[in-house]
MARGUSE-194678 format. One record per residue (C-alpha): residue number from 1; residue in one letter; x, y, z. Coordinates in nm, 4 decimals, always signed. Layout:
N
<rec NUM; "A"; <X; Y; Z>>
...
//
This chain:
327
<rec 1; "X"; <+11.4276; +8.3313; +8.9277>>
<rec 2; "X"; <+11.6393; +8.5490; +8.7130>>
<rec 3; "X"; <+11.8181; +8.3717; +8.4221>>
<rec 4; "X"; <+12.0504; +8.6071; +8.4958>>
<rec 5; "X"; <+12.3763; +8.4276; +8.6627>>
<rec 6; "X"; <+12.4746; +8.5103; +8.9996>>
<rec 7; "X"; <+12.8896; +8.5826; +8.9833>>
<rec 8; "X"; <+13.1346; +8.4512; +9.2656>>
<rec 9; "X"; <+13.4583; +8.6411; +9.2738>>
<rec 10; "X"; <+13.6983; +8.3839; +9.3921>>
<rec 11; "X"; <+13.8914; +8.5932; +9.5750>>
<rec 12; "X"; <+14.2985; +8.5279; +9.6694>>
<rec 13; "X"; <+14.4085; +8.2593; +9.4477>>
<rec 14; "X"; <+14.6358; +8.1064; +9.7372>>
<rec 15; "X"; <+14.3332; +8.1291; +10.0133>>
<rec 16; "X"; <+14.0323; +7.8727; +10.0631>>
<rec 17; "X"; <+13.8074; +8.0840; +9.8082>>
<rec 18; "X"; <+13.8521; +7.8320; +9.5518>>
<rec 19; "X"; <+13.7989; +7.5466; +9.7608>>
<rec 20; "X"; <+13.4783; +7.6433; +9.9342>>
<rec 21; "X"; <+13.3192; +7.7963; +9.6214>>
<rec 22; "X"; <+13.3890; +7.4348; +9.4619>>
<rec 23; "X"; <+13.2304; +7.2542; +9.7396>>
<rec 24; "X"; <+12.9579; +7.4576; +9.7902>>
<rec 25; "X"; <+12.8926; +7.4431; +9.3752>>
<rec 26; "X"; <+12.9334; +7.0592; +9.4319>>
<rec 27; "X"; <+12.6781; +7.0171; +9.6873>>
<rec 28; "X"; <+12.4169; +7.1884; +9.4705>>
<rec 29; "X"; <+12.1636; +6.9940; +9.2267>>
<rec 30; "X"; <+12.2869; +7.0212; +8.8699>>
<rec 31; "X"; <+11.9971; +7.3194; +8.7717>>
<rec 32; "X"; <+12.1057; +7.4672; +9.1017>>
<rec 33; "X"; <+12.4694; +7.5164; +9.0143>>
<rec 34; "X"; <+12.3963; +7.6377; +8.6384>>
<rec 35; "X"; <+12.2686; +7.9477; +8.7977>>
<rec 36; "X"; <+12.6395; +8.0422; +8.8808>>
<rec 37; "X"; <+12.9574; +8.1635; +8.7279>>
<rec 38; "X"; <+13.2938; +8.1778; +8.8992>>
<rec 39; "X"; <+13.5286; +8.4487; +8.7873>>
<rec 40; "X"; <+13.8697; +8.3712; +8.8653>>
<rec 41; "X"; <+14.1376; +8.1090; +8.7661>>
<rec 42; "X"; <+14.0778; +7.8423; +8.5643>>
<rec 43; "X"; <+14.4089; +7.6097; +8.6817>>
<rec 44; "X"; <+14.3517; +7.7092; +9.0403>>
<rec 45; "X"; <+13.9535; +7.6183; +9.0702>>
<rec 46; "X"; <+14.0996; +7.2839; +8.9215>>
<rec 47; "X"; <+14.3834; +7.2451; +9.1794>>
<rec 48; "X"; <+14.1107; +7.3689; +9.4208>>
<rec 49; "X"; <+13.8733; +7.0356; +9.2833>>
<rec 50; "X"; <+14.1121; +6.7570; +9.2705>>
<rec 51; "X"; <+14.2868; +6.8503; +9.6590>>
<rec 52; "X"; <+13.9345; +6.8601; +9.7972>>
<rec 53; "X"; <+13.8106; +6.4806; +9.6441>>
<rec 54; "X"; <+13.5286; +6.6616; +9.4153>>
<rec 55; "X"; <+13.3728; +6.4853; +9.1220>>
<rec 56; "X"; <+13.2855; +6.8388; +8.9563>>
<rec 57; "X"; <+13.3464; +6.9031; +8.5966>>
<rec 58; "X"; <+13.4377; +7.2700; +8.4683>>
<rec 59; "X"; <+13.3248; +7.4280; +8.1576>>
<rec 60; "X"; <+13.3868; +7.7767; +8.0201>>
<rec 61; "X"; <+13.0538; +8.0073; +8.0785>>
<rec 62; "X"; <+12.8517; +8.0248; +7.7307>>
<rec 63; "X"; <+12.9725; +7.6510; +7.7081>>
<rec 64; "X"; <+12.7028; +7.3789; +7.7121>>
<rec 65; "X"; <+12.8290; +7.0657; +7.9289>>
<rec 66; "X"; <+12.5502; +6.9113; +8.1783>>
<rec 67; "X"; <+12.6145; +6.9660; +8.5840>>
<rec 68; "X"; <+12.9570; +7.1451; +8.5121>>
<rec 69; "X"; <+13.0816; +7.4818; +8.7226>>
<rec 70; "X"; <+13.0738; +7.7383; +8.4798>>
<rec 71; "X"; <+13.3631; +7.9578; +8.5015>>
<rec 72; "X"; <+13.5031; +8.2896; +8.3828>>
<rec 73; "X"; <+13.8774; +8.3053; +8.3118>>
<rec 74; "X"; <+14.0695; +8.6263; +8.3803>>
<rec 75; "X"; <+14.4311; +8.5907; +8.3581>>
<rec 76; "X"; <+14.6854; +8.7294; +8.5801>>
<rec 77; "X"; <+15.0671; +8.7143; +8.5085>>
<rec 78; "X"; <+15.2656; +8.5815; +8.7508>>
<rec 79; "X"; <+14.9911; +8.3706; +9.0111>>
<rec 80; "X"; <+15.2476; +8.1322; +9.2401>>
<rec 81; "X"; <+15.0607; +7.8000; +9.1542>>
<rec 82; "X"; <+15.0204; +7.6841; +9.5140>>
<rec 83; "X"; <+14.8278; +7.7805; +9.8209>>
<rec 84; "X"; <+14.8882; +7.9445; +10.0993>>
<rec 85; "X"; <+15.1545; +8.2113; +9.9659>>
<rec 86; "X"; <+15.1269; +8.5766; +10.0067>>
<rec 87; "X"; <+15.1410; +8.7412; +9.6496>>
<rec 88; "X"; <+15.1377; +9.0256; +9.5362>>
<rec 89; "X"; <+15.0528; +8.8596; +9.1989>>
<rec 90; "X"; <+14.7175; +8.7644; +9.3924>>
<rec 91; "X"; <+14.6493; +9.0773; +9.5284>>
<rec 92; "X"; <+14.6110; +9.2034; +9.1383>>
<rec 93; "X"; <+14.3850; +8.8965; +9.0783>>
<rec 94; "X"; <+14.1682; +8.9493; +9.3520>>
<rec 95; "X"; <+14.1240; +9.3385; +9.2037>>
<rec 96; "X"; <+14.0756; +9.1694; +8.8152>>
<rec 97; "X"; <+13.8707; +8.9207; +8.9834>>
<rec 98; "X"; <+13.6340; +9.2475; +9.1526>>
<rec 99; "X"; <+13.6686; +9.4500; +8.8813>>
<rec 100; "X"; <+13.5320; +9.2183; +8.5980>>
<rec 101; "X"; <+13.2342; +9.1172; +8.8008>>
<rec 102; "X"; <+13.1232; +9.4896; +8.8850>>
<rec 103; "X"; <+13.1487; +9.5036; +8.4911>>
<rec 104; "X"; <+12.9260; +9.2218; +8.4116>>
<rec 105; "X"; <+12.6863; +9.3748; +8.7106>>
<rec 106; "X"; <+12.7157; +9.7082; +8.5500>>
<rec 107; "X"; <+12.6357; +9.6088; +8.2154>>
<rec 108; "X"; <+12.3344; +9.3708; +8.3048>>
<rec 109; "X"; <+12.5040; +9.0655; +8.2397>>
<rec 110; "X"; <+12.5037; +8.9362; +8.6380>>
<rec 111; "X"; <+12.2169; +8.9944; +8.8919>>
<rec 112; "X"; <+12.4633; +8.9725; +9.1810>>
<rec 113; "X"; <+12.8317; +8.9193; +9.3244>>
<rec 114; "X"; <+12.9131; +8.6856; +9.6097>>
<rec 115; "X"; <+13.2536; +8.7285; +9.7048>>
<rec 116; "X"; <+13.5350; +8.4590; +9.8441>>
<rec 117; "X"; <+13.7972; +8.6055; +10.0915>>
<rec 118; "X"; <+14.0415; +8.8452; +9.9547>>
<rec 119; "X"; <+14.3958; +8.9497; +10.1518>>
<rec 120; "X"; <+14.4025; +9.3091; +10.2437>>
<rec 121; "X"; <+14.7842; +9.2871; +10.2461>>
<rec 122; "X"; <+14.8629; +9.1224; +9.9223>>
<rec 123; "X"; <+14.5464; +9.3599; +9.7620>>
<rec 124; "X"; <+14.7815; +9.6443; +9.8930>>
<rec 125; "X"; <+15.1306; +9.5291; +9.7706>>
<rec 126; "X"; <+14.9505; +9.5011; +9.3964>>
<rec 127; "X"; <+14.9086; +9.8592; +9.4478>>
<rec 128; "X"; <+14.5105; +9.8540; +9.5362>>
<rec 129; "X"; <+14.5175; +10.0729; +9.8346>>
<rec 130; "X"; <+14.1398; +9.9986; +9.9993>>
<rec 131; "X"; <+14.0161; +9.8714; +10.3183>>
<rec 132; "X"; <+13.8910; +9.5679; +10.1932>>
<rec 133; "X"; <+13.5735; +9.4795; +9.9804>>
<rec 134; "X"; <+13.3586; +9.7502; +10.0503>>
<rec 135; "X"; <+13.5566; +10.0407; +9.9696>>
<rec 136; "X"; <+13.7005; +9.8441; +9.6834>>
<rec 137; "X"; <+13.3563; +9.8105; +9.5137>>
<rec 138; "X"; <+13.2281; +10.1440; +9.6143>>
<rec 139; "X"; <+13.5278; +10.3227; +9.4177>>
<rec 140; "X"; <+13.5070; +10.0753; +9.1056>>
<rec 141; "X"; <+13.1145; +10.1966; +9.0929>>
<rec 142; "X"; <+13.2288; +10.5339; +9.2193>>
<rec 143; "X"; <+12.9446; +10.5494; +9.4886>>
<rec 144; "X"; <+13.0064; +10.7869; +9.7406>>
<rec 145; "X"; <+12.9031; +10.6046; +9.9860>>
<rec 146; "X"; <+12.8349; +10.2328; +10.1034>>
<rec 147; "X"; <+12.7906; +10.0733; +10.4079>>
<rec 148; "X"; <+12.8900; +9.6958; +10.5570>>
<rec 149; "X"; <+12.5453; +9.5180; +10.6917>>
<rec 150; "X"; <+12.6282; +9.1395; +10.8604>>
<rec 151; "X"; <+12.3555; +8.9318; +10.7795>>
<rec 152; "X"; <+12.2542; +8.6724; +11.0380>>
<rec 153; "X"; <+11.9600; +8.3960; +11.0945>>
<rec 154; "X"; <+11.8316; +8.5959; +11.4424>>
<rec 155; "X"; <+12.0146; +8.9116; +11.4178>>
<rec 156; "X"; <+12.1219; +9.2193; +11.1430>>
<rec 157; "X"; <+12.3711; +9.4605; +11.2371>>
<rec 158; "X"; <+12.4759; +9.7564; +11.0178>>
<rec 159; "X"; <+12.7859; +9.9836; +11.0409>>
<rec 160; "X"; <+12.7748; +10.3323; +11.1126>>
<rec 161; "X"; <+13.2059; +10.3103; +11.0190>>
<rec 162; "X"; <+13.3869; +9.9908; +10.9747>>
<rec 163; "X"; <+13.7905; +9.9953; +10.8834>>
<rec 164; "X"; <+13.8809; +10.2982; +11.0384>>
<rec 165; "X"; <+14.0207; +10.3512; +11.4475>>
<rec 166; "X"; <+13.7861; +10.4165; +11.6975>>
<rec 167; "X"; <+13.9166; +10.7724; +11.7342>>
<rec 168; "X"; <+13.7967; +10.8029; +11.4158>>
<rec 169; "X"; <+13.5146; +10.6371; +11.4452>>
<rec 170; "X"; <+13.3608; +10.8339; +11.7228>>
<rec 171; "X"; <+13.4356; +11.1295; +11.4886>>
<rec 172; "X"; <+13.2271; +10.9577; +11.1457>>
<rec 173; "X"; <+12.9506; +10.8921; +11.4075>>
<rec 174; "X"; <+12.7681; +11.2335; +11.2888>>
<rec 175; "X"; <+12.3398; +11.3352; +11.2810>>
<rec 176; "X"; <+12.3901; +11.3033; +10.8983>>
<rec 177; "X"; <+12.5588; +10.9727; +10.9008>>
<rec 178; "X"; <+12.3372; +10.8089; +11.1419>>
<rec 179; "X"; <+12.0117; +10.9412; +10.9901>>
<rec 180; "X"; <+12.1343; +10.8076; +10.6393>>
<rec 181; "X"; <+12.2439; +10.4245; +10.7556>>
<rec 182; "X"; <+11.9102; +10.4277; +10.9536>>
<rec 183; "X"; <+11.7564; +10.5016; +10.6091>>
<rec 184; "X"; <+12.0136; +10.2471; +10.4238>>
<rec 185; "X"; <+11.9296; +9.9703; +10.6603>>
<rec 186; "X"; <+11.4961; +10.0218; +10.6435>>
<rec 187; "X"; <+11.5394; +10.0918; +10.2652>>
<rec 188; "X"; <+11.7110; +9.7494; +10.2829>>
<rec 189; "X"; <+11.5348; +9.5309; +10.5042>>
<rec 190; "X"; <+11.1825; +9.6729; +10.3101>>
<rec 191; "X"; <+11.3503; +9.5350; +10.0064>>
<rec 192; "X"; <+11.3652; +9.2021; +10.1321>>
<rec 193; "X"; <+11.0401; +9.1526; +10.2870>>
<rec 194; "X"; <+10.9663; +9.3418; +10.6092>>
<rec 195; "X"; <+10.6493; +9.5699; +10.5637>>
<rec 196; "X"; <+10.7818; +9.7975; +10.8948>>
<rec 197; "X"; <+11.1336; +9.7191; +11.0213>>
<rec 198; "X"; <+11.2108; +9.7302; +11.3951>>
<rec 199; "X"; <+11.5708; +9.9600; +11.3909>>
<rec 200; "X"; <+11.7727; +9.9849; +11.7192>>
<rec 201; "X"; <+12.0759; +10.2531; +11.7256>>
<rec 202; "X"; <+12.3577; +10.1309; +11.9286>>
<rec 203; "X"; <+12.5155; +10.3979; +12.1755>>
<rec 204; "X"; <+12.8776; +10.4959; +12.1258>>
<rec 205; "X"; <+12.9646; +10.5285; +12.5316>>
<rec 206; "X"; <+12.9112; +10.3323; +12.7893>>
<rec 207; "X"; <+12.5665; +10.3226; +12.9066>>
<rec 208; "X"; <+12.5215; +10.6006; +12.6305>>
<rec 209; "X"; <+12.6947; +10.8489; +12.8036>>
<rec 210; "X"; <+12.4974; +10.8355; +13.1180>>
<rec 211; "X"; <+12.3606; +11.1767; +13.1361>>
<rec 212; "X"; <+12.6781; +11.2786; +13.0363>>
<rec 213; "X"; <+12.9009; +11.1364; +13.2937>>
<rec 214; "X"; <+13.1009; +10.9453; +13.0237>>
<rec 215; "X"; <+13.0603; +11.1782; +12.7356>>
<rec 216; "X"; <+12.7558; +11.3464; +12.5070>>
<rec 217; "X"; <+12.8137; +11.2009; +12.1899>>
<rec 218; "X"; <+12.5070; +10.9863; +12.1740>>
<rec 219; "X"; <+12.3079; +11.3296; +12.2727>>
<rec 220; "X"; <+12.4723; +11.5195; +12.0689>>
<rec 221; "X"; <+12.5065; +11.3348; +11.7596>>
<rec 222; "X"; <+12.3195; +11.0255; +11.7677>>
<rec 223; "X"; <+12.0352; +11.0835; +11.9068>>
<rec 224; "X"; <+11.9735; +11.3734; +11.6420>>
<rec 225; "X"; <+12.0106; +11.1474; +11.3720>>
<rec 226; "X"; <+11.7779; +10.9076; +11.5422>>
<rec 227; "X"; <+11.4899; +11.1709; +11.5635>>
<rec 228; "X"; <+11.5284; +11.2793; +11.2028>>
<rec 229; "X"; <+11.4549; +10.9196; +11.1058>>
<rec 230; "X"; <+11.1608; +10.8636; +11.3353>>
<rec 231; "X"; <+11.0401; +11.2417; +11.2182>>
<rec 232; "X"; <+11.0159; +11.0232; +10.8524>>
<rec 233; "X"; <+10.8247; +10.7509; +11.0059>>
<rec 234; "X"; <+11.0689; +10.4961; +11.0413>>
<rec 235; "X"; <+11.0182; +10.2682; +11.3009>>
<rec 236; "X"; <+11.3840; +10.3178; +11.5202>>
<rec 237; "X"; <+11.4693; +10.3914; +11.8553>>
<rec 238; "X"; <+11.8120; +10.4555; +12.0783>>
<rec 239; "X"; <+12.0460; +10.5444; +12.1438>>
<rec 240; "X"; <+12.0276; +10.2064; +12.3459>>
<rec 241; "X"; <+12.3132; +10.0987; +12.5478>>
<rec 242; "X"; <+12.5180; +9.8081; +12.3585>>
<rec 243; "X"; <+12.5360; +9.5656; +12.6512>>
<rec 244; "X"; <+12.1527; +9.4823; +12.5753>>
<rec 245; "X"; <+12.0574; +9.6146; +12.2521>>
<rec 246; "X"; <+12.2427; +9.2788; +12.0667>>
<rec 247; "X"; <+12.0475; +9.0431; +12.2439>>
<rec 248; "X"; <+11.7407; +9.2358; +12.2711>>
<rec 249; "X"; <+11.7620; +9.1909; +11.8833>>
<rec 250; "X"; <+11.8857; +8.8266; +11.8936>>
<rec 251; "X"; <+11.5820; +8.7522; +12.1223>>
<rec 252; "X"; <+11.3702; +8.8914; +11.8498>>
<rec 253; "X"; <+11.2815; +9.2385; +11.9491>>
<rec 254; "X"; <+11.4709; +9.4483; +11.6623>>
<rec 255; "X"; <+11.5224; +9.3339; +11.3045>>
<rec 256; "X"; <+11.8322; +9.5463; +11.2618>>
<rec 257; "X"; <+12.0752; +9.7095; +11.5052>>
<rec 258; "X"; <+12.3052; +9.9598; +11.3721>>
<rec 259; "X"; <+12.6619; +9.9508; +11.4961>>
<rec 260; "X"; <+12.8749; +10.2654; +11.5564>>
<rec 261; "X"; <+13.2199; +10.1148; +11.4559>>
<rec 262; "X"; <+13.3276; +9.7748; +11.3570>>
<rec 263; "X"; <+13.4222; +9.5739; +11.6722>>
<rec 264; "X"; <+13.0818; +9.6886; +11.8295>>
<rec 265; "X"; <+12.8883; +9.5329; +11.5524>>
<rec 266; "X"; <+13.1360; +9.1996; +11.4463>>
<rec 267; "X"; <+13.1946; +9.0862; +11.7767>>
<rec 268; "X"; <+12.8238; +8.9715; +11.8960>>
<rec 269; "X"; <+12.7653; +8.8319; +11.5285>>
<rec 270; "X"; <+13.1021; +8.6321; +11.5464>>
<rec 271; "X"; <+12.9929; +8.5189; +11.8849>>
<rec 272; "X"; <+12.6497; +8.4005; +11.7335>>
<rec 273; "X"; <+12.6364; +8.3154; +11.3535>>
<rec 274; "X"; <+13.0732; +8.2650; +11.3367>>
<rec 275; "X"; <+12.9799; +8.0082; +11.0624>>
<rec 276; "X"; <+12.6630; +8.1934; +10.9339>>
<rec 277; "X"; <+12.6945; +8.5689; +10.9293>>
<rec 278; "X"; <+12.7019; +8.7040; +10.5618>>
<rec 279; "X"; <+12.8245; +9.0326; +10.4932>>
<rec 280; "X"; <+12.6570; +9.2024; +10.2056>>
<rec 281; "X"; <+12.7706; +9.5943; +10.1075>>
<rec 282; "X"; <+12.4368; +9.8896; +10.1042>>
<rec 283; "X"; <+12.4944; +10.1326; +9.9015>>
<rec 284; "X"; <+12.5548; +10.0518; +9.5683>>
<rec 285; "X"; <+12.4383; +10.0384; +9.2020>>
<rec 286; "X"; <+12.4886; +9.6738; +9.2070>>
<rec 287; "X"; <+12.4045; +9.3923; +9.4518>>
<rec 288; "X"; <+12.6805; +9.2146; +9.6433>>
<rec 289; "X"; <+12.7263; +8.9837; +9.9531>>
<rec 290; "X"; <+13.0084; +8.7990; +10.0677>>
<rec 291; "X"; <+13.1596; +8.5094; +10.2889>>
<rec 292; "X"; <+13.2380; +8.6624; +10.6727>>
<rec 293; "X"; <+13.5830; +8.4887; +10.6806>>
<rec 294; "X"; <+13.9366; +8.5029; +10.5729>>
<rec 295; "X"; <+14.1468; +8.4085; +10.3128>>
<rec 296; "X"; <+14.3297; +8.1190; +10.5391>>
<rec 297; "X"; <+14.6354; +8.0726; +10.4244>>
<rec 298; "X"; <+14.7235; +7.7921; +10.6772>>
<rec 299; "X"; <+14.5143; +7.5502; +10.5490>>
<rec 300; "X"; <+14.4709; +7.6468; +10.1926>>
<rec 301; "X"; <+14.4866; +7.3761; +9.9407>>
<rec 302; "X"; <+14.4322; +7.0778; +10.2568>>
<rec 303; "X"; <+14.0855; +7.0099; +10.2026>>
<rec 304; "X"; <+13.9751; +7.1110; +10.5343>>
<rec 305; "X"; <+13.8002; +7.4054; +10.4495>>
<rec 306; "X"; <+13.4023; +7.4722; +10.5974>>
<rec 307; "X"; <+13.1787; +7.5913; +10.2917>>
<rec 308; "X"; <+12.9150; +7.6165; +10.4827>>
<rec 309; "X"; <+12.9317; +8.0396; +10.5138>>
<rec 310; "X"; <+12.9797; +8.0141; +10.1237>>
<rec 311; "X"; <+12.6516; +7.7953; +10.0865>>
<rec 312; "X"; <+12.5064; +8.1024; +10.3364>>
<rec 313; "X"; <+12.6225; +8.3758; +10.1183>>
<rec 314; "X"; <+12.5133; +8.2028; +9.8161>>
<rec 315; "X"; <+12.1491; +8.1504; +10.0237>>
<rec 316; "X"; <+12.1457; +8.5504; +10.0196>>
<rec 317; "X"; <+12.2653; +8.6170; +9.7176>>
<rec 318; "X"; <+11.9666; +8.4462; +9.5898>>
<rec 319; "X"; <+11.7412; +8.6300; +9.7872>>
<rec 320; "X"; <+11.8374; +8.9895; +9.6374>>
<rec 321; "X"; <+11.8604; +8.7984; +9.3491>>
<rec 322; "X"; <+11.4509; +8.7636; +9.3918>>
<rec 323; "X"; <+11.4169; +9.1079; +9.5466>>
<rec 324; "X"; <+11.5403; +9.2457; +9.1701>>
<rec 325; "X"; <+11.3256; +9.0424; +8.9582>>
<rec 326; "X"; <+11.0345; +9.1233; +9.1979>>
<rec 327; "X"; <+10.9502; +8.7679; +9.2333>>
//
């Protein structure tokens, strides 16, 4: 294990970031936990502690104090000082918040981001105009492009497109963008283990056009894009219609299906890993996986918050953590 810490961005100071990153950090053994630095607010993660019932002692990271949660104060002007409140206030901490931890990944001093929830809208009135995490962290590394996989227990799905319309969509869905998230997505799951990854390509029509009775898209650009990667000697096949291909992979016969737009890939992983799913950005310099939920406002600062999708995001975090150190 790296003795390099794994960062978690705490995302929108009025959502449930701060309270599941504290009770996931709380359920971990003491030499677990030290592995970790928050970067966020300092009064909030407290406020976040004491309305969840957590014995769990904070301590500035480079600080020495025994079973603590190290943190890494950035401060914003302006934060409301209670959950649940739109601000634009938090919309600039969630950037700082994103921003400082690329640094630290940048400059060697982090081996990997996990991300709480951030809220598009408040990230928008600060005057950060980006889709949401991805695009966020693919401009502040200024990486051309990145892609969005979800991360599941018994099934992988990567995006061909994400936050765009499905006009659009159908339009990003080119030979040169398929053959390259084929290659993301292999490069990827090679990383982490699998000698020979099994890749199925979703079809963009119904019944993938069916000879062209409902369009010749997936002939005409996704099956090109397919061939180029099999031409390579990647292991993919499709276009395969999207009423099976998701639970051909669930049922164990793929090890990644890629998605052609965003509701195509999110809803069969919501359906089956809602609590589970991890997203984690492709793409970049740095490594970086995230929480598949919300910021929550409605419940914010109750104590009812589920950590268990942070504790899963942490889980992978670890793992590319491994994959870098090559151990």
């Amino acid at each position: 294990m790296s003795d390099t810490p794994i960062v978690i961005t705490m995302g929108d100071p009025s959502g449930v970031g701060a309270e599941v990153t504290a009770k996931a950090m709380a359920s971990l053994p003491p030499e677990d936990r030290a592995r970790y630095a928050v970067v966020g607010d300092a009064d909030t993660l407290d406020r976040a502690i004491r309305s969840s019932g957590l014995d769990l002692p904070l301590a500035e990271a480079g600080t020495a104090k025994d079973g603590a949660l190290r943190f890494i104060h950035v401060p914003v002007d302006g934060l409301p000082g209670r959950f649940g409140v739109l601000s634009e206030a938090c919309g600039e901490a969630s950037f700082r918040y994103i921003e400082r931890a690329v640094r630290l990944s940048l400059d060697g001093e982090a081996s990997c981001i996990v991300t709480a929830p951030i809220n598009k809208e408040a990230l928008n009135a600060a005057g950060h105009h980006y889709d949401g995490h991805t695009g966020m962290l693919a401009s502040l590394t200024q990486t051309p492009s990145s892609w969005m996989l979800l991360a599941a227990p018994t099934l992988n799905v990567l995006h061909v497109s994400t936050h765009v319309s499905l006009k659009d969509a159908i339009g990003r869905a080119t030979p040169d963008r398929i053959h390259d998230t084929i290659r993301m997505g292999h490069d990827h799951l090679r990383r982490m283990g699998l000698d020979a990854p099994r890749i199925a390509v979703a079809g963009i029509n119904p019944h993938c056009g069916e000879n062209g009775l409902f369009g010749r898209e997936d002939e005409t650009q996704i099956a090109p894009g397919v061939e180029r990667a099999r031409a390579e000697g990647i292991d993919v096949v499709g276009p395969i219609s999207a009423d099976t291909v998701f639970h051909r992979a669930n049922t164990g016969a793929f090890d990644l299906v890629l998605a052609q737009y965003h509701d195509q890939g999110h809803i069969p992983i919501k359906l089956i890993a809602f609590d589970t799913a991890v997203n984690v950005t492709l793409g970049l310099p740095i490594d970086r996986c995230s929480v598949d939920h919300g910021t929550a406002f409605d419940i914010a600062g109750t104590g009812k918050a589920n950590h268990v999708n942070m504790l899963a995001a942490l889980e992978y975090g670890r793992k590319l953590q491994a994959a870098k150190s090559g151990k």
